[in-house]
N, C-alpha and C positions, 0 to 999 in steps of 0.2 A: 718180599719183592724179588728175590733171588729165583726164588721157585716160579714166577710166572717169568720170569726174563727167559728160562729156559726154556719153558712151556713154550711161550712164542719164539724162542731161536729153533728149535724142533718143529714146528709147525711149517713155518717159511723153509726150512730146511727140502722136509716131506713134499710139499706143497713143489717146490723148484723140481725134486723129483719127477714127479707126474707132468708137470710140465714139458718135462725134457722130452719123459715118455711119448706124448704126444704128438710132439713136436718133429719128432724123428722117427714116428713108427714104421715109418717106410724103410728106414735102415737098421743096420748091425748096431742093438745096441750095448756097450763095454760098462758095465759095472764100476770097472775097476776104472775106465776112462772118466767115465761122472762123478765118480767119489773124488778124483784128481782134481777135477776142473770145478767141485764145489771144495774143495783143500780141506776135505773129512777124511777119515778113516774109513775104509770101505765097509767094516763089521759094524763100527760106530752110522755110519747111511744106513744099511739093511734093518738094526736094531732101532733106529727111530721109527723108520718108513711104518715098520711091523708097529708100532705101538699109534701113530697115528691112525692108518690104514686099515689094523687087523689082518692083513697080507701081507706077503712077503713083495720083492721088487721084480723076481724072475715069474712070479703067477700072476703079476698085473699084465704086466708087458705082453704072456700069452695071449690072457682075457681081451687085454685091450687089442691084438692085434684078431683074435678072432672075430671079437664084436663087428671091429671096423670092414671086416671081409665081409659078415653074416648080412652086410647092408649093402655093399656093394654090389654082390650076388640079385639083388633083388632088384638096384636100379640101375648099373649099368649094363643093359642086356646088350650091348654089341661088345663088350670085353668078353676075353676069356676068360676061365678058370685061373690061367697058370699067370694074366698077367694082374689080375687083380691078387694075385698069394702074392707075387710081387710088389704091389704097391703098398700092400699090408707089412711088408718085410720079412718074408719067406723068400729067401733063396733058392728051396728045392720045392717043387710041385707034391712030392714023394710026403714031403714034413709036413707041408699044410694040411695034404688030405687025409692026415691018420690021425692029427692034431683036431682036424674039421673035425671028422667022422666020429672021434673019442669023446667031445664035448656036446656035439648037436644030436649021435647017433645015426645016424644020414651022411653020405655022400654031397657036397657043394650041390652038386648037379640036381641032388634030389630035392635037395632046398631051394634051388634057384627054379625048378620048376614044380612048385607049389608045399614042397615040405616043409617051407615055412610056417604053414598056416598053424599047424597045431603046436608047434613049439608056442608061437606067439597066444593061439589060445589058452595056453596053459599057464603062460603069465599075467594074461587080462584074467586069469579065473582067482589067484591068487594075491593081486595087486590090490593095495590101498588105495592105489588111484582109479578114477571109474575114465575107462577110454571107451566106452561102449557106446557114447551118443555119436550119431551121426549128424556133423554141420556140412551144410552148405557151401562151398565153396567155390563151387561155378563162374559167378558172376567177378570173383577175383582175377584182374589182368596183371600179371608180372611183370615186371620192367629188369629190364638185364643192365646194371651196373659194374663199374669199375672201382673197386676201391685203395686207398692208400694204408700203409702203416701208421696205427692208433698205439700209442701206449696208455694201457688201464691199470688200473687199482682195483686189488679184487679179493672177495673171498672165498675158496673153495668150497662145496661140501660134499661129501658121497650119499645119492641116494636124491630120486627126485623128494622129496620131501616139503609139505609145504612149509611148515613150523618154523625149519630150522630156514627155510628159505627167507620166510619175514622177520625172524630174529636176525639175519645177515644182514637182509637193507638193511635195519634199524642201526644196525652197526654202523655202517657207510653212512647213511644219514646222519649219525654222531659225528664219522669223522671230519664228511663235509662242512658241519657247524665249525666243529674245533679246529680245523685249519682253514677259516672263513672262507672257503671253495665258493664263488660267485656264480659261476657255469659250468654244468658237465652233462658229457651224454651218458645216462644209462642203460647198460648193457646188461642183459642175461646170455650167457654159453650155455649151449646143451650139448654136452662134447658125446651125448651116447643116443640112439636111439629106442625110447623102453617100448615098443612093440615088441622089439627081439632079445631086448636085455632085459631083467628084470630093473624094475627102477629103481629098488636098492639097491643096486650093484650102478647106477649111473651117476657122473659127477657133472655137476651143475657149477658154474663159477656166477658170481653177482660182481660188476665193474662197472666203473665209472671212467669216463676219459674226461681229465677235468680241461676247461680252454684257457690259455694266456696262460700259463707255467713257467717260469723263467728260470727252474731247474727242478727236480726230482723234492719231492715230501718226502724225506727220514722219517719210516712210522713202521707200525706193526703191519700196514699192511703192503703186499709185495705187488709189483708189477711185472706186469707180462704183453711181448705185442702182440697183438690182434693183425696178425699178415697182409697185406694186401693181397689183394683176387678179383675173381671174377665170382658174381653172385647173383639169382636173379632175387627180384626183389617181392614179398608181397604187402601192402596195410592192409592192417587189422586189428577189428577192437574184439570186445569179448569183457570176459567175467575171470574174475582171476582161478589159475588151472588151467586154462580154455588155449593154451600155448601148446602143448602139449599134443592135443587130436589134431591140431593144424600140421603140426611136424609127422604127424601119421601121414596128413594126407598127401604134403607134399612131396615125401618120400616114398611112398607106396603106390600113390596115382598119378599127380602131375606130371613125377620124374619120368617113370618108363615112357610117358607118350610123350614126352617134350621135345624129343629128341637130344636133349643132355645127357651127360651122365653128370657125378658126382665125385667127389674124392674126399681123403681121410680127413680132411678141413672139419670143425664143425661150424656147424650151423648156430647163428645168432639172432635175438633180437634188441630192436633198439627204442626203450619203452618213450613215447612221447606224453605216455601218463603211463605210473608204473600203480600195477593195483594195489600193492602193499599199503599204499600211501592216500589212495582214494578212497574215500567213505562207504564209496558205492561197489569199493572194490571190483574199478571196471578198468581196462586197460585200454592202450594206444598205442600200438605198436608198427614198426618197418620188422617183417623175417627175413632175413639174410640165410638164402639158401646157397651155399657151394656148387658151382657146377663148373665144368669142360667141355669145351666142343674142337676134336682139330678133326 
């Protein structure tokens, strides 16, 4: 018993990490500040993170800050260079582009006009997931919404993966039962986008925001807010995976000509039938795309 009690205080532990990661990639972020303000040992954080993760905390934070750039580059074409390094949390121009150019082999500039393409095919050539069909999308009208601060219950995982995805719900769906949870919305995060990441390397969160709560579940599993913003909105159904070439397209197509841009937010869906759970393994979903206009 002892043995998983740590398992799961290491997990939530790692788990708060990445979170923060995220949460703050736009700014300076202190090690030694999160190790304080989670009341660990700073070798004690690094040395779990690494055994969750397989990486270390100072190589995510890169990853994660160049990911988050390698997308912005692509959809928001009225920013610059130097102020999307900044929104990514680069302070010098100078660090991003030798950082950029070291990991992608290219110049921002050369990616932002069309050097993406082969990076990106050299991950659909290699990926388990097939993103090669072309859907339709056209006759989808977005609605642009405002949303509120959600707290969810969630569980992380690295790597679009489906397996590990439906052994998650099933988790959730246990714990729904065991703390007789009446009503909740279901939620998928897709905090990375695998056109440009490999989808190993992407982390997926599975949450639920349960309604009528009259204080927080003590349980294994952790919560985190879901921010309020600005989003445009699309429905959609589909075959389960099928979440996935939607988020291609809305980021590769709709975005540039929409006149939005985007930012480090991710993108959500909010299943009104979650395939995991359908027979027919079909879905119903709202995508909560992040977007900006000033």
């Amino acid at each position: 018993m002892r043995k998983k009690e740590t398992i799961n205080r290491h997990q939530k532990l790692a788990f708060k990490v990445l979170e923060y990661i995220y949460e703050y990639i736009d700014a300076d972020i202190n090690i030694d500040y999160l190790a304080n303000e989670l009341n660990v040992d700073r070798v004690h954080l690094q040395k779990v993170f690494k055994e969750q993760f397989d990486t270390n905390i100072y190589e995510t934070i890169k990853s994660i800050r160049l990911q988050k750039a390698s997308n912005l580059l692509l959809t928001n074409i009225h920013s610059t260079i130097s102020q999307i390094a900044n929104q990514c949390g680069y302070s010098s121009q100078t660090s991003f582009l030798t950082a950029f150019k070291k990991k992608f082999l290219q110049t921002p500039k050369e990616w932002k006009n069309g050097g993406y393409k082969k990076y990106s095919d050299d991950i659909l050539k290699t990926s388990a997931i097939d993103l090669s069909h072309k859907f339709d999308y056209s006759s989808i009208e977005p609605k642009i919404v405002k949303t509120e601060d959600q707290i969810a219950y969630y569980i992380l995982q690295k790597g679009y993966i489906y397996e590990d995805g439906i052994k998650n719900w099933k988790k959730i769906q246990a714990w729904i039962y065991t703390h007789d949870i009446k009503e909740c919305t279901q939620i998928g995060i897709f905090h990375d986008n695998p056109i440009i990441t490999p989808p190993k390397d992407c982390f997926y969160t599975a949450a639920i925001v349960p309604k009528g709560l009259d204080k927080e579940i003590e349980s294994n599993l952790l919560t985190l807010k879901i921010e309020k913003g600005l989003y445009a909105t699309f429905e959609i159904t589909g075959k389960f995976g099928e979440v996935l070439p939607l988020i291609r397209w809305a980021y590769h197509e709709w975005l540039p000509k929409s006149g939005f841009e985007t930012n480090t937010k991710p993108s959500f869906a909010i299943f009104h039938k979650n395939p995991v759970f359908d027979e027919n393994k079909e879905f119903e979903a709202t995508f909560y795309l992040p977007i900006q206009y000033s």
